[in-house]
C-alpha positions as CSV (number, residue, x, y, z in Angstrom):
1,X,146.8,156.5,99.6
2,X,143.7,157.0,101.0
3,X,143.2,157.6,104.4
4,X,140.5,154.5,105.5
5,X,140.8,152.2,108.1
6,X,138.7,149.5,109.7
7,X,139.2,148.2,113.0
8,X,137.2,145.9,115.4
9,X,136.2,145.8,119.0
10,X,134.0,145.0,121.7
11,X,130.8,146.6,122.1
12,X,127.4,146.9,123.9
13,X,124.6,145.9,121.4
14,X,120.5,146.6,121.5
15,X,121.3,142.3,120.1
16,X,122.4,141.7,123.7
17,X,125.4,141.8,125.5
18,X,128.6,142.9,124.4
19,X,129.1,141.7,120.9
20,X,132.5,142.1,118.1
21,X,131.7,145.5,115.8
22,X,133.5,147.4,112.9
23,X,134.5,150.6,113.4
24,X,135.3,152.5,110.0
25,X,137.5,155.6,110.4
26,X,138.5,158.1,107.7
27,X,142.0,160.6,107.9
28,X,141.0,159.2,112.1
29,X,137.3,160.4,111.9
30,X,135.1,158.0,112.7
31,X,132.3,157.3,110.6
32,X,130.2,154.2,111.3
33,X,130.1,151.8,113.9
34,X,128.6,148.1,112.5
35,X,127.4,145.2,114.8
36,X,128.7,141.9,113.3
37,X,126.2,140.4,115.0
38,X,123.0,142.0,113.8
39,X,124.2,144.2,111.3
40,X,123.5,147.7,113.3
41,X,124.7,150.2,112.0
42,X,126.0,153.1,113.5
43,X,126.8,156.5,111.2
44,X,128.2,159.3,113.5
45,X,126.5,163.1,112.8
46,X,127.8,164.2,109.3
47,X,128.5,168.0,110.8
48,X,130.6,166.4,113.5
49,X,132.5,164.2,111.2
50,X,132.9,167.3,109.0
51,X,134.1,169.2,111.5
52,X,137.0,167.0,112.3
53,X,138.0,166.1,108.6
54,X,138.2,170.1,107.7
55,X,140.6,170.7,111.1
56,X,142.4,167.9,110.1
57,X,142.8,168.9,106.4
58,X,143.6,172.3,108.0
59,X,146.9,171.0,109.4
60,X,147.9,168.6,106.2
61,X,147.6,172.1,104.4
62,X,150.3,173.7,106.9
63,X,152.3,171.1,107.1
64,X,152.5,170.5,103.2
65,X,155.0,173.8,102.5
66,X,157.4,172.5,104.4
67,X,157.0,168.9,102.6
68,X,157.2,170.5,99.5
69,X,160.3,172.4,100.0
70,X,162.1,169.5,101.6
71,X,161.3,167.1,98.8
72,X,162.0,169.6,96.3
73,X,166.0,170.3,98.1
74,X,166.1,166.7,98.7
75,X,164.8,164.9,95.0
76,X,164.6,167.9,92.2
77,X,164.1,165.9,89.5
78,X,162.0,163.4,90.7
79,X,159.8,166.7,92.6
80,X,159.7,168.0,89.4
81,X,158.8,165.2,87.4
82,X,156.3,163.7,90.1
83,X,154.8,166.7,91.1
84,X,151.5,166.8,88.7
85,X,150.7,163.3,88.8
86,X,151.2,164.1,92.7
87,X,149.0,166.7,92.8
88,X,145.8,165.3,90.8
89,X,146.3,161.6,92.7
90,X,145.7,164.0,96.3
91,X,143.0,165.8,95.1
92,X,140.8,162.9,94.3
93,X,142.1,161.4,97.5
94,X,140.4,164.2,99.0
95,X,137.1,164.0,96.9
96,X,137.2,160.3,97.8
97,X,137.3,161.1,101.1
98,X,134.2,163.3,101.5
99,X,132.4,161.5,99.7
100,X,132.7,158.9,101.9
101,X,132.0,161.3,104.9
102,X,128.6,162.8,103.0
103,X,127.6,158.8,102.6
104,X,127.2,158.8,106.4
């Protein structure tokens, strides 16, 4: 599943006032910031964003041993039998994801 959400709030807008935006996140980076208003459109720095997704990767990575081995002791055959489909479904999760991060 990839890692995208959207969520709305309350901003301050060159339109005028405070006005309702978008606020587009990916793995909890945020990446663009949209005025419903006037369309505005916010992209954050891609080094910054980049910076956040590859600490963040950084700790899936440590934390997926563990996940591993507990599925495996847990499910065998289903680890087994799940793990390549597993495996190529997360890395184009991953490719999905920065490319949406080098869109910014």
């Amino acid at each position: 599943m990839i890692e995208t959400q959207t969520e709305t709030a309350y901003l301050e807008c060159t339109c005028g006032g405070e006005r309702l935006h978008r606020l587009t996140y990916v793995h909890g980076c945020l990446l663009t910031i949209v005025c419903d208003t006037c369309g505005k459109t916010t992209a954050m720095p891609r080094e910054l964003v980049m910076g956040q997704y590859a600490r963040d990767f950084r700790d899936r990575l440590g934390r997926l041993p563990a996940r591993l081995r507990s599925d495996a002791r847990d499910h065998p055959v289903r680890f087994a039998v799940g793990l390549p489909g597993k495996a190529i479904g997360k890395v184009g999760q991953v490719l999905h994801e920065i490319r949406l991060i080098a869109r910014t």
